[in-house]
PDB file of N, CA, C and O in Angstrom:
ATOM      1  N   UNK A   1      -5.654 -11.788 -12.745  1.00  0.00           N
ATOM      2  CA  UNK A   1      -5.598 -10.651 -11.872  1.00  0.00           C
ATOM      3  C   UNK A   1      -5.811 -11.128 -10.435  1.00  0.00           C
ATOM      4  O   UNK A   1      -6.592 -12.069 -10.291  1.00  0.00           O
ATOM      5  N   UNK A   2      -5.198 -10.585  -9.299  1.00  0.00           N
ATOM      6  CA  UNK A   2      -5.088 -11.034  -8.072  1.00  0.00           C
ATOM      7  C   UNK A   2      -6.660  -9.841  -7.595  1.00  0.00           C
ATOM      8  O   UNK A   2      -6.913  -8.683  -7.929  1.00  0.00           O
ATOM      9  N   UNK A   3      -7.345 -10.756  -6.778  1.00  0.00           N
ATOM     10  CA  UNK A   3      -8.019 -10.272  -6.057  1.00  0.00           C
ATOM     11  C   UNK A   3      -7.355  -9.246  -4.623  1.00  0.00           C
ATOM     12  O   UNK A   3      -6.327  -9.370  -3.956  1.00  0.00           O
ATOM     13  N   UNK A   4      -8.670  -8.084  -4.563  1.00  0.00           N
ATOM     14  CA  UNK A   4      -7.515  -7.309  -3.509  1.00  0.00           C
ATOM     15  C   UNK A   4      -8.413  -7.021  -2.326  1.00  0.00           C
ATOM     16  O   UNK A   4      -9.632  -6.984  -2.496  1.00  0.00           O
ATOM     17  N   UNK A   5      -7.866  -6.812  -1.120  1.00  0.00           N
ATOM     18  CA  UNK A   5      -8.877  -6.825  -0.066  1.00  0.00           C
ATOM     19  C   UNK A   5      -9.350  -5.565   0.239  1.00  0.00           C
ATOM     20  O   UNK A   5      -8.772  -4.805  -0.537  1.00  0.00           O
ATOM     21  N   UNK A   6     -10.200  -4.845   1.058  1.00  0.00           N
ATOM     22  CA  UNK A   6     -10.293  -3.439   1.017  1.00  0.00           C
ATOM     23  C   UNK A   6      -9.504  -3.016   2.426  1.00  0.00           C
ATOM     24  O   UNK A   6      -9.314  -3.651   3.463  1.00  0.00           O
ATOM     25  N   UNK A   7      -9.189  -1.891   2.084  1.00  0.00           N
ATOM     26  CA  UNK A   7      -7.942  -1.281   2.548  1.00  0.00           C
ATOM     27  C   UNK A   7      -8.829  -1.002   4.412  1.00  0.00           C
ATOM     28  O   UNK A   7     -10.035  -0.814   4.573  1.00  0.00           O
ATOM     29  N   UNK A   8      -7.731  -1.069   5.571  1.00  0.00           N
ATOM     30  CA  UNK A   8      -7.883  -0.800   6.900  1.00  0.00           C
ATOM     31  C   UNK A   8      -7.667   0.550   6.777  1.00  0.00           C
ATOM     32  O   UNK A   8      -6.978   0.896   5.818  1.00  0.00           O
ATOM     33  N   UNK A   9      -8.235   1.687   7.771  1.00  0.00           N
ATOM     34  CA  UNK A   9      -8.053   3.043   8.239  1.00  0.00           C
ATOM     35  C   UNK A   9      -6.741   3.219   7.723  1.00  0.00           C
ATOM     36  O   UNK A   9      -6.597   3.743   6.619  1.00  0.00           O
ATOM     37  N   UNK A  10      -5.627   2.785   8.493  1.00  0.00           N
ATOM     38  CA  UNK A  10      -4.211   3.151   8.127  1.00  0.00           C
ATOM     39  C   UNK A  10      -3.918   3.235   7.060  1.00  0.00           C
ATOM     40  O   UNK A  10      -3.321   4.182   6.547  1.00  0.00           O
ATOM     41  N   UNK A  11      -4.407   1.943   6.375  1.00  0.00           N
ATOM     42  CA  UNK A  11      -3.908   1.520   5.084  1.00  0.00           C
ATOM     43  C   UNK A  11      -4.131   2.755   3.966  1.00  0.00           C
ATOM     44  O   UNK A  11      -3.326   3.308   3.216  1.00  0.00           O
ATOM     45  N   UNK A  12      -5.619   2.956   4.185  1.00  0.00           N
ATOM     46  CA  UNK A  12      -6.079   3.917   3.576  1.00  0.00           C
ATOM     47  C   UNK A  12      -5.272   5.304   3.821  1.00  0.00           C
ATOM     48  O   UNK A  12      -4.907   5.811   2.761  1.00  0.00           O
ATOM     49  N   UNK A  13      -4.879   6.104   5.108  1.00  0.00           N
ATOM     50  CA  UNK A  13      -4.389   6.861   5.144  1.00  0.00           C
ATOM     51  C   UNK A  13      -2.828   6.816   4.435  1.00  0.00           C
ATOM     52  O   UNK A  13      -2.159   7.822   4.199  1.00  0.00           O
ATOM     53  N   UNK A  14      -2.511   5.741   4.221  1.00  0.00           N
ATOM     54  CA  UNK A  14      -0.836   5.577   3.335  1.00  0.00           C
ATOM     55  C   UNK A  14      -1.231   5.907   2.289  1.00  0.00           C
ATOM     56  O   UNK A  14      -0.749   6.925   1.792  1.00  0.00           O
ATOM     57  N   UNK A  15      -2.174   5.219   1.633  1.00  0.00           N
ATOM     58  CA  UNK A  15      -2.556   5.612   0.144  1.00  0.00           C
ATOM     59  C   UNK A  15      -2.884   6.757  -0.160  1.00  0.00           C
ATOM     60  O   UNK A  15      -2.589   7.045  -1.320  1.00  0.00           O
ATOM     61  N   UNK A  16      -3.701   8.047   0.785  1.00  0.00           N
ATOM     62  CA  UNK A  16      -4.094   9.344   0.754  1.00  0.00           C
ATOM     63  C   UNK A  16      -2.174   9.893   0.490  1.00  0.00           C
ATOM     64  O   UNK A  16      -1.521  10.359  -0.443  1.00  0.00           O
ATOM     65  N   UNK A  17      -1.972   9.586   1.566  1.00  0.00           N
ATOM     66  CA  UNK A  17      -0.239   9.922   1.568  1.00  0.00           C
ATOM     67  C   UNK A  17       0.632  10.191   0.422  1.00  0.00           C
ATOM     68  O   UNK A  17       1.468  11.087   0.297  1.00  0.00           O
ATOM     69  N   UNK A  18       0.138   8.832  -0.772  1.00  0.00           N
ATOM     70  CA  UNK A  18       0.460   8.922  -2.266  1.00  0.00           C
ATOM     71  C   UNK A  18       0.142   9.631  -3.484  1.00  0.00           C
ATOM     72  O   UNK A  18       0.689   9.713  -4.583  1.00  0.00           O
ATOM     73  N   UNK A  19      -1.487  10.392  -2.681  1.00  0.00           N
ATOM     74  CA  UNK A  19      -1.521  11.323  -3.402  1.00  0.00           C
ATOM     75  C   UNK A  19      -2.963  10.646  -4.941  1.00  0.00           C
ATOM     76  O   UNK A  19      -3.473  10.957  -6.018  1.00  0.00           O
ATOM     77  N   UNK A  20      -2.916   9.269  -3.534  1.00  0.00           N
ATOM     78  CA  UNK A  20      -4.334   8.503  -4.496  1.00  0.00           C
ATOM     79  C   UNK A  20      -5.493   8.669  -3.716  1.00  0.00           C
ATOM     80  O   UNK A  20      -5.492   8.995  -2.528  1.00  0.00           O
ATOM     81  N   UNK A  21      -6.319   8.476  -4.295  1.00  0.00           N
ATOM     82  CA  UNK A  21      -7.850   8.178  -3.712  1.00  0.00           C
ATOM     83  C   UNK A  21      -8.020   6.511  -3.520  1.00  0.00           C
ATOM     84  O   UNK A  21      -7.947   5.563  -4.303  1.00  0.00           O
ATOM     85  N   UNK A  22      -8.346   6.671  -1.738  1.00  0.00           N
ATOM     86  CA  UNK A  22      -8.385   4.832  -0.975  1.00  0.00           C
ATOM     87  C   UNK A  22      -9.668   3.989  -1.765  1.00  0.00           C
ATOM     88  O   UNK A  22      -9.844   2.794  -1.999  1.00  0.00           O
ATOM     89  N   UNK A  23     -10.511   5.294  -2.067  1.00  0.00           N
ATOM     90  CA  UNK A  23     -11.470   4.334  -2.344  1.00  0.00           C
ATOM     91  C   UNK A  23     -11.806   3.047  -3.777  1.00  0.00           C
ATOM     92  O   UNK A  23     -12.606   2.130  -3.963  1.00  0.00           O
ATOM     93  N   UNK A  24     -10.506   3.764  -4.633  1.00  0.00           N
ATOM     94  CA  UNK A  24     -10.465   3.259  -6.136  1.00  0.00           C
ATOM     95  C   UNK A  24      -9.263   2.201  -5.719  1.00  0.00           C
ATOM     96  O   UNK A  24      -8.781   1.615  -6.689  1.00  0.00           O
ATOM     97  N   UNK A  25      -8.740   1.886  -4.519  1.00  0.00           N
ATOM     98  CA  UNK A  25      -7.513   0.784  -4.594  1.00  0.00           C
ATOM     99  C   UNK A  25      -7.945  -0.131  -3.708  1.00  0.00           C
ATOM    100  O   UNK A  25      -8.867   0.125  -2.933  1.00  0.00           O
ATOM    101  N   UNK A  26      -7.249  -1.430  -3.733  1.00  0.00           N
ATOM    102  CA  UNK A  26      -7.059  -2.821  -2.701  1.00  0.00           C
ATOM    103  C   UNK A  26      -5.945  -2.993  -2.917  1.00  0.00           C
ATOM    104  O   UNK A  26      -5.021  -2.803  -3.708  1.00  0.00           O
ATOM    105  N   UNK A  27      -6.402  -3.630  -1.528  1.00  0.00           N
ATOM    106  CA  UNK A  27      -4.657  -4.293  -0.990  1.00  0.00           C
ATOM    107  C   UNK A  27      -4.648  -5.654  -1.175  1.00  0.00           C
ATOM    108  O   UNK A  27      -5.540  -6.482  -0.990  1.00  0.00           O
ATOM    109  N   UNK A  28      -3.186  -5.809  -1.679  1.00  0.00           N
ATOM    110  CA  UNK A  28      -2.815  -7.037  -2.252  1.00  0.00           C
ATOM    111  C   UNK A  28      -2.329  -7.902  -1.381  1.00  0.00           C
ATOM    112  O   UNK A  28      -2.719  -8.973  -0.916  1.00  0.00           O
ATOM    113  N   UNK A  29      -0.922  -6.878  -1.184  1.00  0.00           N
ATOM    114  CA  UNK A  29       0.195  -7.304   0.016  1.00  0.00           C
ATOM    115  C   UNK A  29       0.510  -6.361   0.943  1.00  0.00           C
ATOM    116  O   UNK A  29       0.717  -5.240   0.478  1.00  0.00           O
ATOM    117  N   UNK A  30       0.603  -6.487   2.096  1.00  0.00           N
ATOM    118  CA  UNK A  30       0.547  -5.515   2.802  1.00  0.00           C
ATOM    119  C   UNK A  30       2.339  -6.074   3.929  1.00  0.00           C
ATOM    120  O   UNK A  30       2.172  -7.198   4.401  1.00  0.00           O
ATOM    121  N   UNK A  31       3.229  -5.689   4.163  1.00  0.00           N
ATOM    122  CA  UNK A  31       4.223  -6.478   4.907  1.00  0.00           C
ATOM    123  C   UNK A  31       4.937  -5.125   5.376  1.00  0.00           C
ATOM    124  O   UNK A  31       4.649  -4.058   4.834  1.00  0.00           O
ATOM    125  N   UNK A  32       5.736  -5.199   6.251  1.00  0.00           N
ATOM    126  CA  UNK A  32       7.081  -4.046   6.372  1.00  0.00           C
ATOM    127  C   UNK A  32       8.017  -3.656   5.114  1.00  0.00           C
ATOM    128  O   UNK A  32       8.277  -2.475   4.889  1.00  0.00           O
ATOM    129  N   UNK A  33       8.443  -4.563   4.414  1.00  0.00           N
ATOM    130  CA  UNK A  33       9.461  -4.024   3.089  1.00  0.00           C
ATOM    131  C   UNK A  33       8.526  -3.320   2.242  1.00  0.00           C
ATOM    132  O   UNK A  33       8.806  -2.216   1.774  1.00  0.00           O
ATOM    133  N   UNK A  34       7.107  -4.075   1.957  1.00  0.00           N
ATOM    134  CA  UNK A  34       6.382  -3.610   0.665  1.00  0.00           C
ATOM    135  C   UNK A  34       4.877  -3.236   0.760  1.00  0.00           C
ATOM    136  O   UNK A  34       4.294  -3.698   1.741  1.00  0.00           O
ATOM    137  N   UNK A  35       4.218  -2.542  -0.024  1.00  0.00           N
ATOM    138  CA  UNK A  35       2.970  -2.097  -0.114  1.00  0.00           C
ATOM    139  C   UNK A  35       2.403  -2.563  -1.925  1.00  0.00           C
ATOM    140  O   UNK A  35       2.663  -1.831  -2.880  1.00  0.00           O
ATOM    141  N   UNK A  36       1.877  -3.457  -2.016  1.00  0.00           N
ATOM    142  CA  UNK A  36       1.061  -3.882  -3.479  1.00  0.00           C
ATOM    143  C   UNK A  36      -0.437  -3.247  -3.183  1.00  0.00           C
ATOM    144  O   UNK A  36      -1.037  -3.417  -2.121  1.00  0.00           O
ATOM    145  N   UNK A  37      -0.873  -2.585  -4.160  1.00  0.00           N
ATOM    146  CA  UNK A  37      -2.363  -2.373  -4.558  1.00  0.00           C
ATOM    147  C   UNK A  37      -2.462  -2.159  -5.720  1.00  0.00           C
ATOM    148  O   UNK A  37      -1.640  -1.673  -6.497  1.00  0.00           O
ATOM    149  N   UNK A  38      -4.070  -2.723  -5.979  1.00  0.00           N
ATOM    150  CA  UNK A  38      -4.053  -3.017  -7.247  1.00  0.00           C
ATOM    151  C   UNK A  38      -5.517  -1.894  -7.413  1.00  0.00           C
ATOM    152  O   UNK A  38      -6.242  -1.811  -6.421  1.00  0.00           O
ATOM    153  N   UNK A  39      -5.821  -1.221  -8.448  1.00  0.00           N
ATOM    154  CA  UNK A  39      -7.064  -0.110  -8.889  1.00  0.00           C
ATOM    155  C   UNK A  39      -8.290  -1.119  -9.235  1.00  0.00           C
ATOM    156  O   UNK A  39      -8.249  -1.957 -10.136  1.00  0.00           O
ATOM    157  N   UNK A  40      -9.263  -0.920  -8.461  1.00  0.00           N
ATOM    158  CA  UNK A  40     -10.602  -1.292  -8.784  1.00  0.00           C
ATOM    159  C   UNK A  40     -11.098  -1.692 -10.409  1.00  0.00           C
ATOM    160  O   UNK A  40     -11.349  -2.804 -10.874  1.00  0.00           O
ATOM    161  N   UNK A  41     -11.129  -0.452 -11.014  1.00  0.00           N
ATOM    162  CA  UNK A  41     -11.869  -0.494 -11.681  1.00  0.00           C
ATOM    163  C   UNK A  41     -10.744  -1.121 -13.141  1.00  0.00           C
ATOM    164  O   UNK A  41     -11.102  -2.034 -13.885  1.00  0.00           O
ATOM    165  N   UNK A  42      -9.523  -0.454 -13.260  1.00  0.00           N
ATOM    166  CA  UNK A  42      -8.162  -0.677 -14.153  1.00  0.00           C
ATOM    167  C   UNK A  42      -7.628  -2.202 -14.186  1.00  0.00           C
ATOM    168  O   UNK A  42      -7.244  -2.923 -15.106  1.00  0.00           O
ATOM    169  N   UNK A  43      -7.751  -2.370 -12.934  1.00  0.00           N
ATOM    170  CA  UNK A  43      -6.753  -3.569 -12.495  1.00  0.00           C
ATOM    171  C   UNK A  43      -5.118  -3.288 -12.638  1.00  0.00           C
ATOM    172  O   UNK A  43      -4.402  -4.286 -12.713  1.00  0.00           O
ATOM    173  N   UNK A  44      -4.547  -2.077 -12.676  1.00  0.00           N
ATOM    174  CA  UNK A  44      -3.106  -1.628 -12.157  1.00  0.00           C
ATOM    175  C   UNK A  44      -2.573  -1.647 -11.539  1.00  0.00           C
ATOM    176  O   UNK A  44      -2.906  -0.834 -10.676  1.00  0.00           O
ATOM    177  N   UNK A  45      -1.515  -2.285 -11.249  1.00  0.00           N
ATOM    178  CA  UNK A  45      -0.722  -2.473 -10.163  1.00  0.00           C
ATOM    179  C   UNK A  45       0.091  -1.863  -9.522  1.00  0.00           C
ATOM    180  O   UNK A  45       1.130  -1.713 -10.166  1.00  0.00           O
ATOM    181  N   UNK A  46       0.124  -1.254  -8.139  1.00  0.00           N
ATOM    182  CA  UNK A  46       1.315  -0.857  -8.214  1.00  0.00           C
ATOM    183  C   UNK A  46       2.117  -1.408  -6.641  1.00  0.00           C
ATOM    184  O   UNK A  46       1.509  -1.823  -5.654  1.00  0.00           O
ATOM    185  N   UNK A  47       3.745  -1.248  -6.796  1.00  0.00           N
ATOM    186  CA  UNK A  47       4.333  -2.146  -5.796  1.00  0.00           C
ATOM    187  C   UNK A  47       5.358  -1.550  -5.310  1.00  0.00           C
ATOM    188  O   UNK A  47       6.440  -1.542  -5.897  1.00  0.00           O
ATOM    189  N   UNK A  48       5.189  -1.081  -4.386  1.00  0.00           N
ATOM    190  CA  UNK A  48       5.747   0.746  -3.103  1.00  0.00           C
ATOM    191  C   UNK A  48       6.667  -0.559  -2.470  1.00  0.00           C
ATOM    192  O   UNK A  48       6.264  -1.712  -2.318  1.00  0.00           O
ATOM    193  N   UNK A  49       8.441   0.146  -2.051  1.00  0.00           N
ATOM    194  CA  UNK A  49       8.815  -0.372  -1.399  1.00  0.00           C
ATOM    195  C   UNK A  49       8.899   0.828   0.113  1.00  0.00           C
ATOM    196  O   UNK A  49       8.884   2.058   0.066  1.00  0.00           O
ATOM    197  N   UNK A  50       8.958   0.227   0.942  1.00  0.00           N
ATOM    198  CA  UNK A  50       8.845   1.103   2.376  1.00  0.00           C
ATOM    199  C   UNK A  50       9.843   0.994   2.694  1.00  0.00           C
ATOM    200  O   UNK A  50      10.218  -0.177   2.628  1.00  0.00           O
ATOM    201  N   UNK A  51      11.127   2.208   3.325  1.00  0.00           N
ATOM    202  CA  UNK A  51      12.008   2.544   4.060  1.00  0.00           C
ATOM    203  C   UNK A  51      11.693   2.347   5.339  1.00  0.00           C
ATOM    204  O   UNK A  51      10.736   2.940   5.836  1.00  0.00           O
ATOM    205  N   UNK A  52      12.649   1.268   6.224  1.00  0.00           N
ATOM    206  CA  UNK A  52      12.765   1.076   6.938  1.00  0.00           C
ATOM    207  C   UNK A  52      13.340   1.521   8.224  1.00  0.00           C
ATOM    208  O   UNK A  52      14.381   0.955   8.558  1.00  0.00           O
ATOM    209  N   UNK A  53      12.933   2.289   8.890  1.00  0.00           N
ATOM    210  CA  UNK A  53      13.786   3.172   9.471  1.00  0.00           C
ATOM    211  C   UNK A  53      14.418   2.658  10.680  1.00  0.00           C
ATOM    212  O   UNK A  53      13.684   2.204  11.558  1.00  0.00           O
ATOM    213  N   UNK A  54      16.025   2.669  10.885  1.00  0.00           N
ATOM    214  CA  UNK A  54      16.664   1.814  12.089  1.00  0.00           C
ATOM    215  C   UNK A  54      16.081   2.164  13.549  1.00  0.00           C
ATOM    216  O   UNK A  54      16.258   3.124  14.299  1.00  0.00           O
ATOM    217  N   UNK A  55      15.596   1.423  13.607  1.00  0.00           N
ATOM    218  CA  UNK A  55      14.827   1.883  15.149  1.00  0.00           C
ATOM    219  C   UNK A  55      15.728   1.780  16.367  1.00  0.00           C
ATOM    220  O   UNK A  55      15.422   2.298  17.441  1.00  0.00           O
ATOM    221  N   UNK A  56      16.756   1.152  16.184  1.00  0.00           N
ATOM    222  CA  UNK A  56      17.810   0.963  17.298  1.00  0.00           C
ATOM    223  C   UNK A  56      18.895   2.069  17.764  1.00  0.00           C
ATOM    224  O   UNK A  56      19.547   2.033  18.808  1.00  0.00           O
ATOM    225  N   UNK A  57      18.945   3.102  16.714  1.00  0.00           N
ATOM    226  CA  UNK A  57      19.753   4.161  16.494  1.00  0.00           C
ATOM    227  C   UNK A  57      21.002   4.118  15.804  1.00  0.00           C
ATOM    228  O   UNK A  57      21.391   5.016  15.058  1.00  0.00           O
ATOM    229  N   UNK A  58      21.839   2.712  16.143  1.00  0.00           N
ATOM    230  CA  UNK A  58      22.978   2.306  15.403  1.00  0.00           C
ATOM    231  C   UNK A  58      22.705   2.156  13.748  1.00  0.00           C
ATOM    232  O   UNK A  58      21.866   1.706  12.968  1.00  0.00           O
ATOM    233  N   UNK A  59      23.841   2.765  13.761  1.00  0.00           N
ATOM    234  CA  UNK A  59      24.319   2.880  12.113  1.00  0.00           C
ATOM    235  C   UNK A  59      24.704   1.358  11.892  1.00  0.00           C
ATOM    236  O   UNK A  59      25.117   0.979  10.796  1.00  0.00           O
TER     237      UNK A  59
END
C-alpha cells in the first residue's frame, strides 16, 4: 500500500467537491491530468482524472 500525505486546504476542498469526507483520505498523486487518494482507514483507492480546460480559447 502506498503511503499518502495529508491533504492541503484546496486539496481538501476538491475532495468535499466529491461528495467525500477530507478527513478519511490522502493524497497520493496530486498533478493537472490526475487526482489519486487513497482512504485512511480501508486503504481504497481511488484515481479522478481532471478536465482540462483550454485556457487559450482556441478550439
Amino acid at each position: 500500500m502506498k503511503h499518502g500525505r495529508n491533504p492541503t486546504r484546496r486539496q481538501k476542498e476538491r475532495i468535499k467537491k466529491l461528495g467525500l469526507n477530507p478527513e478519511n483520505w490522502l493524497i497520493i498523486k496530486d498533478c493537472q491530468e490526475c487526482f489519486e487518494i487513497v482512504h485512511r482507514l480501508s486503504g481504497k483507492t481511488r484515481k479522478l482524472t481532471i478536465k482540462v480546460k483550454n485556457w487559450t480559447g482556441l478550439s
